[in-house]
C-alpha positions as CSV (number, residue, x, y, z in Angstrom):
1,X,0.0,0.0,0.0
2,X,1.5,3.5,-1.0
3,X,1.4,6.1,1.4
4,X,-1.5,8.9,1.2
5,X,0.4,12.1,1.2
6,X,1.4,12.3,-2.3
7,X,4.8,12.7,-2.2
8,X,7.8,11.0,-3.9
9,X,9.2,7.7,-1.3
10,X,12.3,8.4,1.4
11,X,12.2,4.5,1.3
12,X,10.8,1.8,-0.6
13,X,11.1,-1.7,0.4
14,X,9.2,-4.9,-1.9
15,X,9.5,-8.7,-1.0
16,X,12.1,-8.0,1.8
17,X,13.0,-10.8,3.9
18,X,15.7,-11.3,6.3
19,X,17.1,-13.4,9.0
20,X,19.5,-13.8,11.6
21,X,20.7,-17.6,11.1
22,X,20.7,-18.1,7.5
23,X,17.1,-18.7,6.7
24,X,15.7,-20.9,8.9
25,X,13.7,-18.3,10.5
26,X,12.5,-15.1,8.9
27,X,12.1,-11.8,11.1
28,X,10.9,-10.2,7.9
29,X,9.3,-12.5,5.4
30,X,8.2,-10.6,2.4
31,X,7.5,-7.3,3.4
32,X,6.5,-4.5,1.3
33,X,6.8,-0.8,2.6
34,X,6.9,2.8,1.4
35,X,7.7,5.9,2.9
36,X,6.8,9.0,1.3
37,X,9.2,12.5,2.0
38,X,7.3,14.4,5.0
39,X,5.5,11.0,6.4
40,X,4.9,10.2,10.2
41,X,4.7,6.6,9.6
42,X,4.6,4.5,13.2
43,X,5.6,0.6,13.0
44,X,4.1,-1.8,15.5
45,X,3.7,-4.9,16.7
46,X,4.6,-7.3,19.9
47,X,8.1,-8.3,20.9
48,X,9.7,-10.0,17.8
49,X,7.4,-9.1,15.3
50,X,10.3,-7.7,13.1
51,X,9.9,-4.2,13.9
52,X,13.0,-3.3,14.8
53,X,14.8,-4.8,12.3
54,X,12.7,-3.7,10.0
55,X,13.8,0.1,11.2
56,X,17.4,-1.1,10.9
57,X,16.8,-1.6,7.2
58,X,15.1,1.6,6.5
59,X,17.8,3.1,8.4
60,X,20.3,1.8,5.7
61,X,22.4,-0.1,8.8
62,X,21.5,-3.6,7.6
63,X,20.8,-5.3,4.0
64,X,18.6,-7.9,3.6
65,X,18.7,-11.5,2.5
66,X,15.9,-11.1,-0.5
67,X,14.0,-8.5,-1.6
68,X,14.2,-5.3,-3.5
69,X,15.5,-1.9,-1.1
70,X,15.0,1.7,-2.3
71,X,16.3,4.5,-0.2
72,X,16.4,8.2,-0.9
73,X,15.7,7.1,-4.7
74,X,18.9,4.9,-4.7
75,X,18.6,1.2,-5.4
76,X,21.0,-0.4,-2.7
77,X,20.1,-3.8,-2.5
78,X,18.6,-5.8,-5.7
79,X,19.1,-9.4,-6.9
80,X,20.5,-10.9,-3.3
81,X,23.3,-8.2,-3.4
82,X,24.2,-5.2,-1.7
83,X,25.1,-1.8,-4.0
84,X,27.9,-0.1,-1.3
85,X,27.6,3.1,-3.2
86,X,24.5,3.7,-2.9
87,X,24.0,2.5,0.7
88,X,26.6,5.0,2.1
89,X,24.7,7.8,-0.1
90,X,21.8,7.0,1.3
91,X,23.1,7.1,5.1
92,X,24.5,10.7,4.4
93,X,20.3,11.4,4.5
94,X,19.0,9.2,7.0
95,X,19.4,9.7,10.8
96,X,18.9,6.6,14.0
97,X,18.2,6.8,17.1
98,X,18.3,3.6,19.1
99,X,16.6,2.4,22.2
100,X,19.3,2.8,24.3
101,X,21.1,5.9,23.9
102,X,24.3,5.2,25.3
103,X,25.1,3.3,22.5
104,X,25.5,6.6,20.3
105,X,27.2,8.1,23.0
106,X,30.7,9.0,21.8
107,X,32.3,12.2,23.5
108,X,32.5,13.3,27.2
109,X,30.6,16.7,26.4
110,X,26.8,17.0,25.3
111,X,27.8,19.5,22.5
112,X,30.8,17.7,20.9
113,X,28.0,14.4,21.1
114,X,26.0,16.3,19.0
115,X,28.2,17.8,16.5
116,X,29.2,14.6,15.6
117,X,27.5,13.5,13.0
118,X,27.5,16.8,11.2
119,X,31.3,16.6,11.4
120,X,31.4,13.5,10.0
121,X,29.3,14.8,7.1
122,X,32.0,17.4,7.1
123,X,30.3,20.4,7.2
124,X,31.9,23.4,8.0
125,X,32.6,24.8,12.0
126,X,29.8,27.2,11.5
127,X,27.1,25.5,9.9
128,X,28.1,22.3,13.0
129,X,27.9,25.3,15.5
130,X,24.5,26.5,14.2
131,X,22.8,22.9,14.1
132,X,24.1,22.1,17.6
133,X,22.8,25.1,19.1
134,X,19.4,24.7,17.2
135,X,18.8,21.2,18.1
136,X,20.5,21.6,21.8
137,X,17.2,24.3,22.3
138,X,14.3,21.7,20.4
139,X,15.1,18.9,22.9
140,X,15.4,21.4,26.0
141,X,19.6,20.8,26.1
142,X,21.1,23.9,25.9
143,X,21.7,24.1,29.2
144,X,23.8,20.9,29.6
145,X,25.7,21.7,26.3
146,X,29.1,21.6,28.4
147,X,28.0,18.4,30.6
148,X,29.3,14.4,30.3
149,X,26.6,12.5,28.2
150,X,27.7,9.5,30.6
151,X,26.8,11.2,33.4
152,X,23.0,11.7,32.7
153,X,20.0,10.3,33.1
154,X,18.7,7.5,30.5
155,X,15.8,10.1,29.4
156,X,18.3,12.7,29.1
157,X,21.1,10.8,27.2
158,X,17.9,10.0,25.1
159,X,17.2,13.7,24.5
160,X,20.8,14.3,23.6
161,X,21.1,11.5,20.5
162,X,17.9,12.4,19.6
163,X,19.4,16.0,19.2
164,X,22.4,14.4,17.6
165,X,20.2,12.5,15.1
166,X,18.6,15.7,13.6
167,X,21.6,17.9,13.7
168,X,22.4,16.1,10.5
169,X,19.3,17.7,9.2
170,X,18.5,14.1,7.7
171,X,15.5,13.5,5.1
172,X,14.3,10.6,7.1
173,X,14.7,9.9,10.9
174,X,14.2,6.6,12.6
175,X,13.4,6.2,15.8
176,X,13.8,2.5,17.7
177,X,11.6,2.6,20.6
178,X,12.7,6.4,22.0
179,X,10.0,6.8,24.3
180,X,11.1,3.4,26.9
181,X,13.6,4.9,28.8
182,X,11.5,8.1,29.2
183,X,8.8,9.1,31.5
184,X,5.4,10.9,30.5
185,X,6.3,14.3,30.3
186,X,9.7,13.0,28.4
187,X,7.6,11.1,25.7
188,X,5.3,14.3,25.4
189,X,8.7,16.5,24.5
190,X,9.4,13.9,22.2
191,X,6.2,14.0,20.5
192,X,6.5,17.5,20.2
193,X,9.8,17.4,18.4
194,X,8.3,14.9,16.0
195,X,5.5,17.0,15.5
196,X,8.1,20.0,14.4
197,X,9.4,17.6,11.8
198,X,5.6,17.0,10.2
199,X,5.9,17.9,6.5
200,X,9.5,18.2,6.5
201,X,11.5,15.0,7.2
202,X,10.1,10.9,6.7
203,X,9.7,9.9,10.1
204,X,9.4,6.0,11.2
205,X,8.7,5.5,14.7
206,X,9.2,2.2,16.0
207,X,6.6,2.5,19.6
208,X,4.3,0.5,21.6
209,X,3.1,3.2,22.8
210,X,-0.6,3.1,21.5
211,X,-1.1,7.1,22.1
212,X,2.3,7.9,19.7
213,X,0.9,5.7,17.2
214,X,-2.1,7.6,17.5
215,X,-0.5,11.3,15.9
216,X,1.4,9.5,13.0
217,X,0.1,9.8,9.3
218,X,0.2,6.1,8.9
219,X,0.4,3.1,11.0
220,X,1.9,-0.5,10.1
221,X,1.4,-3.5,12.6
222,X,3.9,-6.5,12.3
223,X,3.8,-10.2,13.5
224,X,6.0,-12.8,12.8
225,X,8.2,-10.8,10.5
226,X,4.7,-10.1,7.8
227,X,2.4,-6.6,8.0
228,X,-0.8,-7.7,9.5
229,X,-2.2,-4.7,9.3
230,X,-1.4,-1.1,7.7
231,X,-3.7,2.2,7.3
232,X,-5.4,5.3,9.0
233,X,-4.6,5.7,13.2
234,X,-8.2,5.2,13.5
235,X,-8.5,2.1,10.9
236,X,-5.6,0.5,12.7
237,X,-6.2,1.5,16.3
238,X,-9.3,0.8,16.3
239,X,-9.2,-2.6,14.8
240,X,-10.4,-5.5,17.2
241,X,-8.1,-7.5,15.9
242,X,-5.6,-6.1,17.1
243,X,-5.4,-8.0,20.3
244,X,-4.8,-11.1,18.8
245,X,-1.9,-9.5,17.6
246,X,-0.5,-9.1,21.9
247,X,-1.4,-5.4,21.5
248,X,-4.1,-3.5,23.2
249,X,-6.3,-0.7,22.1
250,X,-5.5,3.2,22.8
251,X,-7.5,4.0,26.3
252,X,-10.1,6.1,24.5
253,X,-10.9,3.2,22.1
254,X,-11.1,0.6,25.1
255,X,-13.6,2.5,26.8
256,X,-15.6,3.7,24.6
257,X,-15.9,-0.5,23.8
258,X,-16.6,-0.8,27.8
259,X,-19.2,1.8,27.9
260,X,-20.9,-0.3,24.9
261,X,-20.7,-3.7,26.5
262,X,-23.0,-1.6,29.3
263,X,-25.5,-0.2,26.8
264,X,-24.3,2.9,25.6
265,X,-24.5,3.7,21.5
266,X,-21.3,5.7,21.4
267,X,-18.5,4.3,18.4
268,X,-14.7,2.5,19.2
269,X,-13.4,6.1,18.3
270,X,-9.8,7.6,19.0
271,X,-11.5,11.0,19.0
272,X,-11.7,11.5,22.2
273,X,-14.4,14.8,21.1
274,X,-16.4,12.2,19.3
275,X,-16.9,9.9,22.2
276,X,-17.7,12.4,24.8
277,X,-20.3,14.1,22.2
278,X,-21.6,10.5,21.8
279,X,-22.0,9.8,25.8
280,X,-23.7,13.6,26.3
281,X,-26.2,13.0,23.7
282,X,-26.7,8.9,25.4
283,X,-27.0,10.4,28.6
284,X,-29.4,12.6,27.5
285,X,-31.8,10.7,26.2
């Protein structure tokens, strides 16, 4: 299935499989996938599903066994074989962040952290200095510019690759579960940086966090290394199948479903504005 927004693909993936002990078992078997530039796209699914590898594909770190891989408009894996060229072209526009951030950790100051990447690009001192100021202020940083990375908490080494991820100023950005080392109110400043990037840079979010899933453009469920389900937040979220896939509903879906087993007419709706309207006018009847 294409995406909706109209826009040329950041990453096109058809018949990938791959596996981790030479074929025997499949954590991707035959997956198709496009991201278009500027899309929000959120991957799912329970632990092994293939999501994560998955991400590590789009992210241009890993080539698969089978399948056909487009990044960035540059073919980099076709006919079982890797094109290095075009891979390491295609990294130059794609940022990562992983689940745990220490491993991106790489300098004993927050600012050099983060003007790594751009360096390695080999940008120029000013245009590294601009970027690590800008993105230093978008994930509330600045302040710690001159402290040790090591020395932080998990949520705020997570803040600090995340800012080191988009000083690159990449076309697509992947994020590998950012959210589980991070309390609420960290998860909602994430959000909020990904909701900066909307129109601008191909996001893929790999989350189990229903309520992210909820603000992307598009949302893909995995199991078993196969997309079991792909569309609309709503036409995914609200799916009942989707607990036979180990994953529960958003809150707002699961009770509107609760206050229907009791008697209530009101829809499985993540519009939270659309269920309370729907209980009001119940109630008032």
């Amino acid at each position: 299935m294409a995406p909706a927004t109209g826009r040329g693909p950041a990453c096109s993936l058809r018949g990938v499989r791959f596996s981790y002990d030479g074929g025997t078992t499949w954590a991707l078997d035959g997956v198709d996938l496009d991201v278009a530039l500027g899309e929000r796209l959120c991957l799912l699914g329970a632990n092994g599903s293939g999501k994560s590898t998955l991400a590590r594909l789009v992210a241009a770190i890993s080539a698969p066994d089978e399948g056909t891989v487009e990044l960035m408009g540059l073919t980099c894996f076709s006919d079982g074989r890797p094109d290095g060229a075009s891979y390491a072209e295609a990294r130059s526009r794609i940022s990562m962040v992983f689940q745990n951030p220490e491993d991106q950790i790489v300098t004993t100051r927050v600012a050099d952290d983060v003007a790594f990447g751009p360096e390695n690009l080999g940008w120029p001192p000013a245009r590294i200095g601009a970027a690590v100021a800008r993105e230093l202020d978008r994930v509330a940083m600045a302040d710690l510019a001159d402290a040790d990375p090591t020395r932080l908490s998990g949520g705020q080494q997570q803040r600090v690759a995340i800012a080191g991820a988009l000083a690159m100023e990449p076309d697509l950005l992947v994020l590998d579960e950012p959210g589980a080392r991070l309390d609420v109110r960290g998860r909602r400043g994430v959000a909020r940086v990904l909701d900066g990037l909307r129109g601008r840079t191909a996001v893929v979010h790999v989350t189990h966090f229903m309520e992210e899933a909820a603000s992307a453009d598009r949302v893909v469920v995995l199991d078993r290394g196969r997309v079991a389900l792909e569309g609309s937040p709503d036409k995914v979220l609200e799916d009942p199948s989707l607990a036979g896939l180990s994953l529960e509903a958003p809150f707002t879906v699961r009770l509107a479903r609760a206050l229907a087993e009791r008697g209530l007419d009101v829809p499985a709706t993540l519009d939270t504005g659309r269920l309370a309207d729907a209980v009001v006018r119940e109630v008032g009847r």
